[in-house]
Backbone as JSON, one array per atom type, in Angstrom:
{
  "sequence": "XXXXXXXXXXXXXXXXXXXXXXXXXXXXXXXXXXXXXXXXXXXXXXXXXXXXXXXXXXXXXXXXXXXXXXXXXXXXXXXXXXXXXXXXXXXXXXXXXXXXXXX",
  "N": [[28.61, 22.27, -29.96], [30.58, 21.63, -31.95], [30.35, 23.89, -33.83], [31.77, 24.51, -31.64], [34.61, 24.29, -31.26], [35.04, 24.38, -34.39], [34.84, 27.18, -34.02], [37.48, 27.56, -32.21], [39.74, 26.41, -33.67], [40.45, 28.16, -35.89], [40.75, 29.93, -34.53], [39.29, 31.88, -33.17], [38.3, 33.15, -30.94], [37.05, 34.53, -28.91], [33.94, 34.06, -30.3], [34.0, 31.71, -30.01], [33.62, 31.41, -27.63], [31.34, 32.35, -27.19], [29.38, 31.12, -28.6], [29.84, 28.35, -26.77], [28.84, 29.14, -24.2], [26.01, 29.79, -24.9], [25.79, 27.35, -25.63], [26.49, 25.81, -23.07], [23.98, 26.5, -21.66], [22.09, 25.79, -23.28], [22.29, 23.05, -23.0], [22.06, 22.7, -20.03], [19.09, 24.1, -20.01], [17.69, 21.97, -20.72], [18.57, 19.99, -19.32], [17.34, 20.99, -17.22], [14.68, 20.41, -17.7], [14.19, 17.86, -18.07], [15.06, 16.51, -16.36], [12.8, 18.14, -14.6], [10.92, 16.45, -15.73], [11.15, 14.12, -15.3], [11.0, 14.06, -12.2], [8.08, 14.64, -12.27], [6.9, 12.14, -13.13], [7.91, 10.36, -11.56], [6.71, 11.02, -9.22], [3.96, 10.91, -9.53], [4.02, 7.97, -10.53], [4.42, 7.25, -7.85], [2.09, 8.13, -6.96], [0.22, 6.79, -7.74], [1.1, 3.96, -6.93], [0.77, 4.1, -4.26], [-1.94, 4.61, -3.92], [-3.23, 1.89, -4.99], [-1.66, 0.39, -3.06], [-2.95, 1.3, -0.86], [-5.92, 0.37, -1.88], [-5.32, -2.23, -1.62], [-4.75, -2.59, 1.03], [-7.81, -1.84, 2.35], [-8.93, -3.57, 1.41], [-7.92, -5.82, 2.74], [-8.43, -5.48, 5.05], [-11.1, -5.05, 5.22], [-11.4, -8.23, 4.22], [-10.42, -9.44, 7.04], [-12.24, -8.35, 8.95], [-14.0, -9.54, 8.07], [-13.91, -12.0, 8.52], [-13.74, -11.37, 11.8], [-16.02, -11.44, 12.39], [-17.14, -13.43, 11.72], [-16.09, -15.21, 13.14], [-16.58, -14.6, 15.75], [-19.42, -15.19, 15.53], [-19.09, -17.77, 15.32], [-18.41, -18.56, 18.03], [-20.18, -17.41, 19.47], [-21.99, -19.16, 18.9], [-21.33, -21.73, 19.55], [-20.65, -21.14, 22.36], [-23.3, -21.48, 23.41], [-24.52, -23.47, 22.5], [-22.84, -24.78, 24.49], [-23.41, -23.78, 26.73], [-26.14, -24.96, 26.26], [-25.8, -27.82, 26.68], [-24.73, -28.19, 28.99], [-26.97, -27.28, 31.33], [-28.86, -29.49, 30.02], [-27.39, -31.76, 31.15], [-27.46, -30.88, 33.96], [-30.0, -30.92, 34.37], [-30.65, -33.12, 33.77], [-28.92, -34.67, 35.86], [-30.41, -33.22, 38.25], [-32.75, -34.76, 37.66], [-32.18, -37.37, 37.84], [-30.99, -37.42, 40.61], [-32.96, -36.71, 42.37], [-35.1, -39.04, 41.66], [-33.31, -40.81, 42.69], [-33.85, -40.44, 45.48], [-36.21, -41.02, 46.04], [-36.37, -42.97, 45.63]],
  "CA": [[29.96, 21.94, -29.53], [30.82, 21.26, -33.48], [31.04, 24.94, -34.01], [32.93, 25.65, -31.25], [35.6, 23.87, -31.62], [35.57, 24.93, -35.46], [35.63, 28.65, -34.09], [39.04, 27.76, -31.68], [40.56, 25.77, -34.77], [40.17, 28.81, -36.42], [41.32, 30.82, -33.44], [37.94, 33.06, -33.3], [38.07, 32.59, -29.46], [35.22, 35.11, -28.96], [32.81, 33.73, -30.85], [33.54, 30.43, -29.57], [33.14, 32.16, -26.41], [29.58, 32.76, -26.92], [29.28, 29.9, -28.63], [29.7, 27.86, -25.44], [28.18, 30.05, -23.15], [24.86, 29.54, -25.81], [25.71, 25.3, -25.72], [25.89, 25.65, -22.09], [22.98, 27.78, -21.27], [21.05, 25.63, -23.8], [22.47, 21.89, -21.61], [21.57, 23.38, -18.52], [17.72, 23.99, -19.75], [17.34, 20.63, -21.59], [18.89, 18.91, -18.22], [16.47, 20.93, -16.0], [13.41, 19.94, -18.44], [14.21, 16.15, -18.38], [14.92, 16.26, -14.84], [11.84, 18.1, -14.37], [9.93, 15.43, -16.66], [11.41, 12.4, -14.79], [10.29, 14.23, -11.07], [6.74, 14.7, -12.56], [6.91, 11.26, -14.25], [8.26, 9.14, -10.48], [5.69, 11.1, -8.31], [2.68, 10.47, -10.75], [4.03, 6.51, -10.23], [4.37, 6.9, -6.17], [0.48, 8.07, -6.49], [-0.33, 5.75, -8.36], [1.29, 2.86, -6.2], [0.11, 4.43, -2.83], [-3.38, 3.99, -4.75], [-2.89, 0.34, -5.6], [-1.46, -0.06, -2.11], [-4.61, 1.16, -0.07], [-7.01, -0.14, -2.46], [-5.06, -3.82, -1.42], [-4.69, -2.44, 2.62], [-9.02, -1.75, 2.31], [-9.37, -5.13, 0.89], [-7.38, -7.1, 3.11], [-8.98, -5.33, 6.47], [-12.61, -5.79, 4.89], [-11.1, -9.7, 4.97], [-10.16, -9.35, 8.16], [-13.43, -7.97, 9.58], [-15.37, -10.16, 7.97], [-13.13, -13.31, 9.28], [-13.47, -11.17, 13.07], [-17.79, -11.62, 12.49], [-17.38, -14.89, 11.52], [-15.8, -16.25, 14.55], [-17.82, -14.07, 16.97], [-20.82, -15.76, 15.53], [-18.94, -19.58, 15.64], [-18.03, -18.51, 19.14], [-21.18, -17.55, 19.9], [-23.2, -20.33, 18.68], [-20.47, -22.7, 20.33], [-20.97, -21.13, 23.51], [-24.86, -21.32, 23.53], [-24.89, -24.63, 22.51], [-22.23, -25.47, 25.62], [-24.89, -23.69, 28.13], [-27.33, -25.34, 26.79], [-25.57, -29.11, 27.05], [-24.74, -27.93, 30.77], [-28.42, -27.42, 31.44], [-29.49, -30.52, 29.62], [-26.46, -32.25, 32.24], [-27.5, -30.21, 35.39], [-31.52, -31.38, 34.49], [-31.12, -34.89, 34.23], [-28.44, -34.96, 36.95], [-31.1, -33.4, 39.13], [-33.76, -35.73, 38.1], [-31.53, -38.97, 38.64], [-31.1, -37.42, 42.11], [-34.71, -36.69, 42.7], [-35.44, -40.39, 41.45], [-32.63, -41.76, 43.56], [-33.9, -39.83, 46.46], [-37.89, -41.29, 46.01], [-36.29, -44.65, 45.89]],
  "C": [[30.88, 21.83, -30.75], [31.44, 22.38, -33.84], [31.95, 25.63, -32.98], [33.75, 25.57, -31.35], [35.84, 24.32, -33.49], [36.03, 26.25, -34.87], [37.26, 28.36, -33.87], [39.42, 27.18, -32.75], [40.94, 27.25, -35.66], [40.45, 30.43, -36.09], [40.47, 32.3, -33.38], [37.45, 32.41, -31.83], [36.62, 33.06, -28.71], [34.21, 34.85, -29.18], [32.85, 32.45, -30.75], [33.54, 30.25, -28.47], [31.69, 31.95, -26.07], [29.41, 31.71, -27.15], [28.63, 28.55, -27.33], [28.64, 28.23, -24.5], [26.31, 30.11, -23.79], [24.47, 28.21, -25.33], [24.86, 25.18, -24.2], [24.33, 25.44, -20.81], [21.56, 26.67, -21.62], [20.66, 24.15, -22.97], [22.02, 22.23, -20.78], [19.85, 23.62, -18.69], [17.71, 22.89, -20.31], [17.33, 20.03, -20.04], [17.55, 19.21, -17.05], [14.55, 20.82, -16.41], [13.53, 18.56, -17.96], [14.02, 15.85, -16.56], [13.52, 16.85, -14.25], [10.07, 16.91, -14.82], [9.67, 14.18, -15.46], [10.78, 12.46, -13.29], [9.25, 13.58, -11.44], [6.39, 13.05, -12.6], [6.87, 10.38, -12.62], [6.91, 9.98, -9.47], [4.38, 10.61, -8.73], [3.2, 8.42, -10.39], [4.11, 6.53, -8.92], [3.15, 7.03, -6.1], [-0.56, 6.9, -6.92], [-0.31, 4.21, -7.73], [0.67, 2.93, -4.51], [-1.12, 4.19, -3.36], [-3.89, 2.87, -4.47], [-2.71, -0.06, -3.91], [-2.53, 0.56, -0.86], [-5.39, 0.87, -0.45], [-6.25, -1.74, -1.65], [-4.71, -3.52, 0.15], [-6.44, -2.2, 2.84], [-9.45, -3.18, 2.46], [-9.34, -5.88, 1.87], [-8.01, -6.44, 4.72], [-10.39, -5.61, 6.11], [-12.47, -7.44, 5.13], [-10.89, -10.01, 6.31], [-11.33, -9.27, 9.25], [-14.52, -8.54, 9.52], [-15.2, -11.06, 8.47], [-13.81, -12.76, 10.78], [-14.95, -11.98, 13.48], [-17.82, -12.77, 12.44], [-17.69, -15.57, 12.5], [-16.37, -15.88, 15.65], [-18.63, -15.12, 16.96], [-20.71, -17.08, 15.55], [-18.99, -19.16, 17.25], [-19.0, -18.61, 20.23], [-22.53, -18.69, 19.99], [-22.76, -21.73, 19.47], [-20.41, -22.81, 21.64], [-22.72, -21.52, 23.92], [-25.05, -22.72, 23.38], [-23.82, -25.82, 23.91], [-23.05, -25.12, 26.66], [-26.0, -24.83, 27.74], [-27.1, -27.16, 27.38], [-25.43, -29.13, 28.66], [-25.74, -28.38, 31.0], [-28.83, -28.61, 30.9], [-28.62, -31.46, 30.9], [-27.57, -32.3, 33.61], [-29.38, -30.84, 35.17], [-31.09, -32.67, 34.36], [-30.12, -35.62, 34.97], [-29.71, -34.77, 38.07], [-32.69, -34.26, 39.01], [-33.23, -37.26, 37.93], [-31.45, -38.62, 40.09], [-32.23, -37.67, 42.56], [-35.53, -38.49, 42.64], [-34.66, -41.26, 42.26], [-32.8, -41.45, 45.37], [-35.29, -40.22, 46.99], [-37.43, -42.51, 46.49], [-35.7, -44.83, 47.11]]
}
């Protein structure tokens, strides 16, 4: 840009013609390098965070699944031990009957 403006000072319009048309040419690949850099550069960090963010969506359903087993198996042991208090109930209801039924 230095020389072109020396050419027009200098009133060598032509050659600060090209000049330009050189500068331009040369702006225009620099801009579509950098801009190609900075693409490369933000997708490479979206893979990287999509990564990060199913490694911590894996995690947190493995927590999840293991919490689901948990409570099955309280649920289950909670129910089993309510049949069996029933049954312990329902047997020595029917042998207070049976005994109140002799007497």
């Amino acid at each position: 840009r230095k020389r072109e403006s020396i050419m027009v000072d200098r009133k060598l319009y032509r050659e600060a013609q090209q000049i330009k048309l050189v500068s331009d040419a040369l702006e225009e690949e620099e801009r579509a390098n950098m801009n190609s850099n900075l693409e490369s550069l933000f997708q490479k960090k979206e893979r990287h965070l999509k990564k990060q963010q199913r490694a911590e969506l894996d995690a947190l359903e493995k927590r999840i699944e293991t919490k689901r087993r948990e409570n099955k198996k309280l649920r289950e042991e909670n129910c089993g031990r309510l049949l069996q208090r029933n049954k312990n109930i329902v047997a020595a209801m029917d042998s207070r009957h049976a005994s109140e039924c002799l007497s």
